[in-house]
C-alpha positions in Angstrom: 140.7 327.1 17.9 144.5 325.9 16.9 147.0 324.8 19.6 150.5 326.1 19.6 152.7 323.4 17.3 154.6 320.7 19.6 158.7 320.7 19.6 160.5 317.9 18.7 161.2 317.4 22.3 157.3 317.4 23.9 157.0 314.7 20.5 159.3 312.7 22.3 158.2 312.6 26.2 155.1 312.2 24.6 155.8 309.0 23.2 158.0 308.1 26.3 155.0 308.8 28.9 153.0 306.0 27.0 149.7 306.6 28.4 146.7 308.8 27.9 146.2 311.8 29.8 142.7 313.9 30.9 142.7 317.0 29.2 139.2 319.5 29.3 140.4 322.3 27.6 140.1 321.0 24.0 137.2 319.1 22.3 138.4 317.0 19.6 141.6 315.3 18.7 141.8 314.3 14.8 144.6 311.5 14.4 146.3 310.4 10.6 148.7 307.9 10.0 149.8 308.7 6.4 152.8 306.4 4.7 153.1 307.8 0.9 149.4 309.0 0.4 149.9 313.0 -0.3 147.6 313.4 -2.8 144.8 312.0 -0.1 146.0 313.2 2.7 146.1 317.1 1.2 141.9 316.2 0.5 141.8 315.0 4.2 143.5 318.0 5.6 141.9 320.5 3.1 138.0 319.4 4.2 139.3 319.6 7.9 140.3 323.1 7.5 138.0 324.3 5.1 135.0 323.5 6.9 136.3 322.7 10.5 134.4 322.3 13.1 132.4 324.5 15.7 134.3 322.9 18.5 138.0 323.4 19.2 140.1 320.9 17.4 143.9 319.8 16.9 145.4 317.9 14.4 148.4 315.4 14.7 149.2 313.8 11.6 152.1 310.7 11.9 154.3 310.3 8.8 155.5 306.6 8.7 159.0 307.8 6.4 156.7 308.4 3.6 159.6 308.8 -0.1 156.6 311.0 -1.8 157.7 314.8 0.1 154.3 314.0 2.2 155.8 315.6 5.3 157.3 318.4 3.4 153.8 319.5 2.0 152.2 318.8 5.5 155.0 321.4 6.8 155.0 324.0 4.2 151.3 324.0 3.4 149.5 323.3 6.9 151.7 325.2 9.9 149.6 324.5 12.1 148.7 320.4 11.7 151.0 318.3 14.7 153.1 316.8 12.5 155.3 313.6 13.9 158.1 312.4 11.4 158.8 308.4 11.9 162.0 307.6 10.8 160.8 304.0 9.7 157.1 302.6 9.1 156.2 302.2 12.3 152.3 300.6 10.5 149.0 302.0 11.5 148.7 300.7 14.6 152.0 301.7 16.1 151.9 305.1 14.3 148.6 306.0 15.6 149.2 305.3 19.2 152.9 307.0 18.7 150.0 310.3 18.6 147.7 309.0 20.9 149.9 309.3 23.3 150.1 313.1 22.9 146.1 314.0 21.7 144.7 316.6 24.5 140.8 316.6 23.2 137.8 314.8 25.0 137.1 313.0 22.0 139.6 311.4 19.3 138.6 310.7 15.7 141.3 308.3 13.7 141.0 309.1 10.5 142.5 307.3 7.3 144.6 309.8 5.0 142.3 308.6 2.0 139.2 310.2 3.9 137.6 313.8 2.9 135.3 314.6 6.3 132.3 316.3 5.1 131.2 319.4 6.8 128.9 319.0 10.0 130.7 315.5 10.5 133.0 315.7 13.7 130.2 318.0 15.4 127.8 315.2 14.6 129.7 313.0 16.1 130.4 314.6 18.5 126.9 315.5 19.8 126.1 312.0 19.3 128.8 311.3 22.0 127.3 314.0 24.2 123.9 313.0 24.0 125.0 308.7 24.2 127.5 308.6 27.2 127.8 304.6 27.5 128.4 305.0 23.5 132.4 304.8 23.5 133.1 304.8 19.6 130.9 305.8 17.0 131.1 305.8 13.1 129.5 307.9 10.6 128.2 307.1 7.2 131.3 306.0 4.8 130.7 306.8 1.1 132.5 306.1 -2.2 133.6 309.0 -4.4 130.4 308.6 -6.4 128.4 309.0 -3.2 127.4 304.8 -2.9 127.4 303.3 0.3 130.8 301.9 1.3 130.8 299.5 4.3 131.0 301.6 7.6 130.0 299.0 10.3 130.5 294.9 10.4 129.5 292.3 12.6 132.7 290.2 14.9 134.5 287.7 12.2 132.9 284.2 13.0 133.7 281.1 10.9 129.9 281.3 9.3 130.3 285.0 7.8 133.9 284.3 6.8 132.9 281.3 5.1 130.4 283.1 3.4 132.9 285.3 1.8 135.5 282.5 0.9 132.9 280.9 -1.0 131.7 284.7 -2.1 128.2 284.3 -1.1 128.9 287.4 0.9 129.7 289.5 -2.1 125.6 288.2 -4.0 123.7 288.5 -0.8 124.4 291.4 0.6 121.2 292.2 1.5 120.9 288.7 3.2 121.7 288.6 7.2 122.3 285.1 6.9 125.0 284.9 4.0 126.4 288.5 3.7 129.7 288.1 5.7 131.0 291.2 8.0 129.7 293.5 6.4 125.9 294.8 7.4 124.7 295.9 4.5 121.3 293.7 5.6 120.6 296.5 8.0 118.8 300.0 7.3 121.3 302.7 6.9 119.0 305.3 7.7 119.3 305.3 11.6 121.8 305.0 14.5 122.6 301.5 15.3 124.6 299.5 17.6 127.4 297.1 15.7 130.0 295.0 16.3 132.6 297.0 14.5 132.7 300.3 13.2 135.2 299.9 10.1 138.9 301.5 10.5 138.8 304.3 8.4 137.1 306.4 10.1 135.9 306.6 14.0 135.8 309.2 16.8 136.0 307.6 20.3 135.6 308.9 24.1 138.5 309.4 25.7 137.4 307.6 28.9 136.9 304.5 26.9 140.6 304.9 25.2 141.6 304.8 29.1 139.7 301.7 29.7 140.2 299.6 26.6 143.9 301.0 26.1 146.1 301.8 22.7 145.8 299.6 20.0 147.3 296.1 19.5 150.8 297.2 17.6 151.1 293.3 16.6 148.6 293.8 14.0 150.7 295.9 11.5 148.0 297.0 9.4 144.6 296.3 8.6 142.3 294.6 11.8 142.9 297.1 14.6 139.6 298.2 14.3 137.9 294.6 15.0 140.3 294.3 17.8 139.7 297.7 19.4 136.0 297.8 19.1 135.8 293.6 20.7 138.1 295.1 24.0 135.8 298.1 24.2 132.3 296.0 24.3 134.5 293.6 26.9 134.6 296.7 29.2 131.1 297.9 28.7 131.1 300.7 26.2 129.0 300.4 23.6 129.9 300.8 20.0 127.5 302.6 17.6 127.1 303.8 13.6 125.1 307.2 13.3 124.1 308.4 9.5 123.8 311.8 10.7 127.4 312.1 9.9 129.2 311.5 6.5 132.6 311.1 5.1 134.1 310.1 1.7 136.6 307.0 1.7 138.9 306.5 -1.2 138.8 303.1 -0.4 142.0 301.0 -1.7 143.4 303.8 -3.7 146.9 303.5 -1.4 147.5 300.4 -1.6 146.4 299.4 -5.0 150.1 299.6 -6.3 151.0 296.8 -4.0 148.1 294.4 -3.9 150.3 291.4 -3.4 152.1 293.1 -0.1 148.8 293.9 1.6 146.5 291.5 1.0 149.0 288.8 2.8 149.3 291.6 5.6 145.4 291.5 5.8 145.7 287.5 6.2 148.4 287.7 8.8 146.4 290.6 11.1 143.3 288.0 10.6 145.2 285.2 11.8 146.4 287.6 14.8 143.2 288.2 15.7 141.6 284.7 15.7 144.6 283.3 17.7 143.8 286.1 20.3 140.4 285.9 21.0 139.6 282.0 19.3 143.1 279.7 20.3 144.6 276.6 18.1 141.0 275.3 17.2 139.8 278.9 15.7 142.7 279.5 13.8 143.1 275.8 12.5 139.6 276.5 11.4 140.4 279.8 9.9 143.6 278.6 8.1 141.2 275.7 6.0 138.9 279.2 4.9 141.6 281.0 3.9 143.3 278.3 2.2 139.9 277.2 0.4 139.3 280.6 -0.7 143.1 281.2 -2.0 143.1 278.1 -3.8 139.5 278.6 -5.5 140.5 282.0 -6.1 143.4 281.1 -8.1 141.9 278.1 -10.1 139.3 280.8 -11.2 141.8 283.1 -12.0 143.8 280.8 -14.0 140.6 279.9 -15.8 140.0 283.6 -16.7 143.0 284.4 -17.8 142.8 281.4 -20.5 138.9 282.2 -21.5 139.1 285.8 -21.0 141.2 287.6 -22.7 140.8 291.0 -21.8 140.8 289.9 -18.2 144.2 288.5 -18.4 146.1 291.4 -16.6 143.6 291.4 -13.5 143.7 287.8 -13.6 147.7 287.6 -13.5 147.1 289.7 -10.5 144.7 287.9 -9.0 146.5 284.7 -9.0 149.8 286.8 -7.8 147.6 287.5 -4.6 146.5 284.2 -4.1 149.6 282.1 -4.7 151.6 284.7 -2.0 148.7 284.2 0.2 148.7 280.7 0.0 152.5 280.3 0.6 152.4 282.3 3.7 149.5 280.0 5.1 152.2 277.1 4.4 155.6 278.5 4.9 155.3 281.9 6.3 157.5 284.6 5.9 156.6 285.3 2.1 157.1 289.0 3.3 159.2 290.4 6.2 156.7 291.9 9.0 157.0 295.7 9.6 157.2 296.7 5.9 154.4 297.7 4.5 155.1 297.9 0.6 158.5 297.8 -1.2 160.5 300.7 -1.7 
């Protein structure tokens, strides 16, 4: 069932209201913040409509000024997808709450652009929700393109796991609970389980729990909300949960690959932003030495592979591109301007 497309105006008191509203006469409420990803975000939309769901269902998509005509395809080849032009790159956060404001379903699913939802995979999750009412965000099963595992749930950062991935023991023991970081990889896959953190790029969440824990933290630009959102909603009492009954396939880093520099220092800062929040001074004078460890072995190793390995030089150029900006905005800050995500 397909809504009647929003006017510019209702886009606008929709924003202005700022707050989410009850609504019972739609199911679910599919959410994209796209900036410059058409060629993903045409996948995304085309699963969502090729194989939609048995429920009723709307979808708002928010264009962050995207230069690659991704709005113009979204309004010549999907009529009736919610789409919500930004005039500037308002980030994830901020875009996505620009449509949560406006979503009419019971249940919300924020969904990355780079995302292709399998069939049966909103009406999974959404049972799950029906059956599981103290369960206020759930996950499904991520996947790469060549149908591997990808990380879909993680445990709270804590100075032990990210140690663990400075020093990359994370990365050679996945399989270990002790050293494998975030990520729970340790963990069968094969079952529902309740996590920390279901990762970003995909979750569908209860609207009564969006009314307790609220929008997300529009400080953190990109990268982080998820870690943040899931934290505030186990603080009010919902529970947070991964179900493999539902599947999805991430192209995971595909849209920001052309900017590696830009986003990984935007991933430091919305870490930094989160252990200030919830950790004070001591946490993030703790976190800083990590990150700076990591940056700095990182980019001795880099150095060292571009002089041995030859063939490696361009990655390792790269490498020690990322760590070098990451390092100076540790020190000096401001490497980038906050609120742009990538260069023009």
């Amino acid at each position: 069932m397909w809504l009647r497309e929003r006017t510019r105006e209702d886009a606008i008191l929709g924003v202005e209201r700022g707050s989410l509203v009850m609504s019972s006469a739609l199911d679910l409420s599919v959410v994209i913040v796209g900036w410059n990803a058409k060629q993903y975000l045409k996948l995304c939309l085309d699963s969502l409509i090729a194989a939609p769901p048995r429920r009723s269902m709307e979808i708002l998509v928010v264009d962050n000024a995207s230069s690659d005509g991704s709005a113009e395809m979204i309004e010549a080849r999907y009529p009736h997808v919610k789409l919500i032009k930004s005039p500037t790159n308002l980030g994830f956060s901020k875009g996505n709450n620009v449509a949560l404001r406006q979503v009419e379903g019971r249940y919300i699913a924020l969904v990355n652009p780079d995302v292709v939802v399998l069939p049966g995979c909103l009406d999974a999750l959404a049972d799950f929700l029906d059956q599981n009412p103290r369960v206020g965000d759930v996950g499904p099963r991520v996947l790469n393109p060549d149908s591997t595992m990808q990380s879909s749930c993680q445990r709270f950062p804590s100075l032990w796991n990210q140690l663990c991935s400075a020093l990359g023991l994370a990365s050679k023991f996945k399989k270990c609970k002790l050293f494998a970081g975030q990520d729970m990889f340790f963990l069968p896959h094969d079952r529902p389980l309740t996590v920390d953190i279901i990762v970003g790029c995909f979750s569908m969440i209860r609207r009564e729990t969006f009314n307790d824990v609220g929008l997300l933290d529009e400080d953190l630009f990109i990268y982080g909300d998820d870690v943040d959102w899931c934290r505030r909603a186990w603080n009010e009492g919902w529970q947070v949960m991964f179900h493999p009954g539902a599947q999805a396939i991430h192209h995971r880093g595909q849209i920001t690959a052309p900017y590696p520099v830009r986003f990984a220092v935007e991933q430091q800062r919305s870490s930094l932003h989160y252990w200030r929040k919830y950790h004070g001074s001591a946490g993030v004078l703790a976190i800083r030495a990590i990150m700076f460890l990591h940056h700095l072995t990182r980019y001795g190793f880099a150095v060292f592979e571009g002089i041995w390995r030859r063939k490696a030089a361009e990655r390792s150029e790269v490498r020690k591109q990322v760590s070098s900006a990451c390092l100076r905005d540790l020190l000096f800050g401001n490497v980038f301007q906050r609120g742009v995500a990538a260069p023009d």
